[in-house]
C-alpha positions in Angstrom: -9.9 -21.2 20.4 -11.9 -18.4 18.8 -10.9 -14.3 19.2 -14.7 -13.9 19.6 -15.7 -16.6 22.2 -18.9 -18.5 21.6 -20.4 -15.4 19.4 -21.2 -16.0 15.6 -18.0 -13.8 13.8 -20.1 -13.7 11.5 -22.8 -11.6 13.6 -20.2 -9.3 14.6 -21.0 -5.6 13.0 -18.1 -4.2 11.7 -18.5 -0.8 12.7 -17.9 0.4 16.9 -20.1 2.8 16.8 -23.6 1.5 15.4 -26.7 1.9 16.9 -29.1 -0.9 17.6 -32.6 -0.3 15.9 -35.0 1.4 18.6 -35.9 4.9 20.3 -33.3 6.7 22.4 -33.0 10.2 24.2 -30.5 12.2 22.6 -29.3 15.9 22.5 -28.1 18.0 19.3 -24.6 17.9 19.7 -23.6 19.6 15.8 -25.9 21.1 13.2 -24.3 22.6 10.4 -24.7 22.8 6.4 -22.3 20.6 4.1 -21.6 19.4 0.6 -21.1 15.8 0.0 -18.9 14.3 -2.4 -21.8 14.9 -5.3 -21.9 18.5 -4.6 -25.4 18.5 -2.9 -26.1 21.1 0.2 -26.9 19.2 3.1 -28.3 19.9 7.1 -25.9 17.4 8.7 -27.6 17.2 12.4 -25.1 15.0 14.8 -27.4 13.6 18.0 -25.7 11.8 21.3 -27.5 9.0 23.0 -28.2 10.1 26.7 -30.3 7.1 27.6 -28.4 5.8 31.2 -29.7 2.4 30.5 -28.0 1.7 27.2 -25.3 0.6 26.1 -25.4 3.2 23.3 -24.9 6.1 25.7 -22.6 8.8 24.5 -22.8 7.2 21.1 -23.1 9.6 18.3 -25.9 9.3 15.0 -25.6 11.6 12.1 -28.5 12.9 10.3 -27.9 14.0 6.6 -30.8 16.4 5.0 -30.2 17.0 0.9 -31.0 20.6 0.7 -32.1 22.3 -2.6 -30.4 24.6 -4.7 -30.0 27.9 -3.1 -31.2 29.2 -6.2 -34.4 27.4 -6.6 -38.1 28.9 -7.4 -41.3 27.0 -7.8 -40.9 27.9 -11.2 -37.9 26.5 -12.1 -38.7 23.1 -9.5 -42.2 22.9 -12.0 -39.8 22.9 -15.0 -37.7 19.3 -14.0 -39.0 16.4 -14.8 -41.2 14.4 -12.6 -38.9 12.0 -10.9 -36.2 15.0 -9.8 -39.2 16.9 -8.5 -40.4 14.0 -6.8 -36.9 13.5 -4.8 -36.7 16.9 -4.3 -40.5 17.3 -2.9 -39.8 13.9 -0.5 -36.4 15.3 0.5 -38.1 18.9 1.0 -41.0 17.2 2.9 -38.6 15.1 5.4 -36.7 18.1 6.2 -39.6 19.7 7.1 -40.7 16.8 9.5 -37.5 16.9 11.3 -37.3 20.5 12.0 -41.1 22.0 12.3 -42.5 18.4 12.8 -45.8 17.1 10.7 -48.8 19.4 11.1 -51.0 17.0 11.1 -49.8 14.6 13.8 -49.3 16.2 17.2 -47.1 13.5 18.2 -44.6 14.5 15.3 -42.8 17.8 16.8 -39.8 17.1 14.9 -36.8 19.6 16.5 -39.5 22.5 17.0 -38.6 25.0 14.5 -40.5 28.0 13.9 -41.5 27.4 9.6 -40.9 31.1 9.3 -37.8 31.4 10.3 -36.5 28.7 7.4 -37.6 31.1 4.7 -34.5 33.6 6.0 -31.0 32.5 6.2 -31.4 30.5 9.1 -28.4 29.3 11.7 -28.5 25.1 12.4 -26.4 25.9 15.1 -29.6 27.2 17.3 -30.3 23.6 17.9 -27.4 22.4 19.4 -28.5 21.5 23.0 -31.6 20.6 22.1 -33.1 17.7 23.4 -35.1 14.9 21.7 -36.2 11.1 20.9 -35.0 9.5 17.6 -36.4 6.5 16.3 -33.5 4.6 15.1 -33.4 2.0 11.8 -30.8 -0.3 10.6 -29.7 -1.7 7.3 -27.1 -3.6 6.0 -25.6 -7.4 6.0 -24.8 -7.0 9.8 -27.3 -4.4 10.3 -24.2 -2.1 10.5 -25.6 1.2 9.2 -27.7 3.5 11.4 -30.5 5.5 10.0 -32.5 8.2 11.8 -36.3 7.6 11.1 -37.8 10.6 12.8 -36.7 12.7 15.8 -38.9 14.7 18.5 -38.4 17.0 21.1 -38.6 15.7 24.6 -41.2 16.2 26.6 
């Protein structure tokens, strides 16, 4: 007799808390900065599913955001070579998505930030509360690791 009925074991993600691949309501449960185990400064942005319908409610997704330097000029960003200031222009660029959105897609709010207020020391914790749609992506053998692809206010 198998432990896992008729299902495919082999199917079977490994980790309880993934997130099927799709869009979801959610609200900002934890924003906050970090350092990861490589010593870069992240925005680590924690979302809850809210959707009634799904079996992912109350289910939590992490977003991690590689911050620059807090040191860094456009100067000394012009100095590196091209392929650090090209991950640190697309990292720069999606955190600027998620928080003020893309200006030149209305449907893109990202979280609704005000772009002025990122150029002062600004508090992550402002958008706890907040509620938005993610687009969710997966990766991995089972399709065990959860990605957030973009996120939105609500309407």
């Amino acid at each position: 007799m198998s432990l896992f009925g008729k299902l495919d074991a082999e199917l079977i993600s490994t980790n309880p808390f993934k997130v099927d691949k799709g869009e979801y309501e959610a609200t900002v449960v934890e924003a906050r900065y970090n350092t990861n185990k490589n010593d870069v400064r992240q925005l680590v942005i924690q979302y809850e599913i809210t959707n009634e319908d799904s079996e992912f409610k109350g289910n939590k997704v992490a977003h991690y955001l590689d911050l620059v330097d807090s040191d860094m000029t456009q100067e000394k960003l012009e100095m590196m070579p091209a392929d650090e200031k090209k991950k640190i222009r697309m990292s720069l660029a999606k955190l600027k998505k998620t928080l003020c959105g893309n200006e030149g897609n209305v449907n893109h709010k990202g979280l609704g930030v005000d772009i002025n207020d990122l150029n002062e020391d600004w508090n992550p914790e402002i958008l706890v509360g907040t509620a938005v749609r993610l687009g969710i992506n997966t990766n991995g053998k089972n399709n065990e690791y959860t990605n957030v692809q973009w996120v939105n206010l609500q309407d």
